[in-house]
Steps between C-alpha positions, in 0.01 A plus 500: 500500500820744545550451168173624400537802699827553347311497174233780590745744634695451146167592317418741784859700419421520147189613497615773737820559242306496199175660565554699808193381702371648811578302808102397549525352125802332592337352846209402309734259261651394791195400725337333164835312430545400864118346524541336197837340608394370831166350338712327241728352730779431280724678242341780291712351184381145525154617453232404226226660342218271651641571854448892429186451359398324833683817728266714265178333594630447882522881471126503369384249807621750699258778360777739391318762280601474114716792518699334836534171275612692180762661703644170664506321130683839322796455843515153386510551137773832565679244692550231295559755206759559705658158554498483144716800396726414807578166381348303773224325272497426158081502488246684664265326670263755510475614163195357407315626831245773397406801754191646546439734299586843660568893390842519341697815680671730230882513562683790636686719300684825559498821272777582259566785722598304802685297295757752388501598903562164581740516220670802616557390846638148430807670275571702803480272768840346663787543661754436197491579127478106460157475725389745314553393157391163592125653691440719106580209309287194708192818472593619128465066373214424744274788376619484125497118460148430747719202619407318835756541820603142463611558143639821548679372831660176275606684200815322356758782456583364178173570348531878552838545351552720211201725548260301371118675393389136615525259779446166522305385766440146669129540655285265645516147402824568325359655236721744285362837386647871406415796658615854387758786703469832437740718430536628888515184574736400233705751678507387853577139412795594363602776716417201784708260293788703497505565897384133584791334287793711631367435884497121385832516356636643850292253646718212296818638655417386821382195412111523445368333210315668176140465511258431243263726609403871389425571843745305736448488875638252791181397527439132501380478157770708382261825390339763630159350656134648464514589852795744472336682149154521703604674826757702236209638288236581829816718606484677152103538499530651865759755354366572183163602692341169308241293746729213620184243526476587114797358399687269455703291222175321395322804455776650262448189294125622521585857407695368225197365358257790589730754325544285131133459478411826589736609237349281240715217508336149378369259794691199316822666477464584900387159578823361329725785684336381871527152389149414576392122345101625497426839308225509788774564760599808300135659409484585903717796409233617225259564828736663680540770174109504454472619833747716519339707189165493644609630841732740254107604296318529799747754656557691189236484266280809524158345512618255758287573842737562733267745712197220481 
């Protein structure tokens, strides 16, 4: 059973990494996760479909409301996602569990205003040239590229040499795609480049060894880690007068999106830049713009009735 608790705080750190949940979201996974575990009684990755099915109706039994049950099956389901990326399950046992069917919430996204703040702050923040040159460059590639922290986090230093407009990315199950740099960020990788190879090549002298990472760390997998970039970045927002609870590196991957369709970019071309296996997936972000130009109407418009 340790080893099942070892597995929710792994999920429980990413989630916090990547999408910068509040600490009651977080509890909630963790409650959920920690009910289901003790009812299963034995490892979380030795489990079959059949025996969630039967958690799901236990849940039912119980007389959990639809909305109580639907949020147990989508901590399950984010779990097991999870285990998958991770490595610790090759398939998902829950994959071909439905949910009841509940109200979608719209990502958050941030404005292209607080973006250059953000932006701003992160090229300026650090003790030493070197911090930061590498704080502009991991901002500049995130926000031009729409990347997720993991992939950013892994790059292969090799890949970014010789200011390339494109980088190739490894995303979820291993699947190879290119996403584009701008110019900016063009820029900062190689200004990054530059002051990351001549502290490595100091580094050699006294006897470290050359990584194969963009961003190298003494962390344990060798990289900087999602929990490093995420406290980094609610530093930035807090300085660059940006709501902190607004952001975080998911929802620059979710600004990325907001800003090429609102620009008039094609929903196909963004669903192949994110990644995304189901063009479903990427049509959240055409809600996100539809609102955002009605609430835009309604404020502006002249015949709108404000005064009503």
């Amino acid at each position: 059973m340790n080893d099942n608790r070892q597995l929710i705080e792994k999920f429980l750190e990413a989630k916090y990494a990547e999408e910068g949940l509040s600490e009651n979201s977080i509890l909630a996974y963790s409650k959920d996760l920690e009910k289901f575990s003790l009812k299963i009684g034995k490892s979380l990755l030795e489990i079959s479909q059949t025996q969630l099915e039967t958690y799901i109706i236990y849940l039912q039994k119980l007389g959990h409301s639809r909305s109580t049950r639907a949020r147990h099956l989508s901590s399950i389901k984010q779990f097991f996602k999870f285990c998958i990326e991770a490595g610790f399950l090759i398939t998902d046992p829950s994959s071909q569990l439905s949910s009841p069917k509940l109200p979608k919430p719209l990502p958050k996204t941030i404005t292209l205003k607080e973006v250059d703040a953000l932006l701003k702050v992160a090229k300026s923040h650090g003790d030493t040239e070197f911090e930061r040159a590498r704080n502009k460059c991991l901002m500049e590639v995130l926000y031009a590229s729409g990347m997720r922290i993991t992939e950013l986090m892994s790059l292969p230093v090799a890949s970014a040499r010789g200011r390339p407009k494109m980088l190739l990315i490894k995303g979820k199950g291993s699947k190879e795609r290119l996403v584009p740099l701008s110019p900016p960020a063009i820029d900062a990788l190689d200004r990054w480049l530059t002051l990351r190879d001549e502290k490595e090549n100091l580094s050699l002298k006294e006897g470290f060894k050359r990584s194969s990472f963009l961003f190298p760390s003494h962390s344990k997998n060798g990289h900087l880690t999602r929990n490093w970039f995420f406290n980094k970045i609610k530093l930035w927002a807090i300085e660059a007068g940006v709501k902190s609870e607004n952001v975080s590196p998911h929802i620059i991957r979710h600004a990325f999106a907001t800003h090429l369709l609102s620009n008039g970019a094609d929903l196909r071309v963004i669903q192949t830049l994110l990644g995304h296996s189901d063009i479903t997936t990427t049509e959240i972000y055409t809600h996100v713009v539809n609102d955002k130009l009605k609430s835009t109407l309604e404020e502006h418009h002249p015949l709108s009735n404000k005064s009503k």
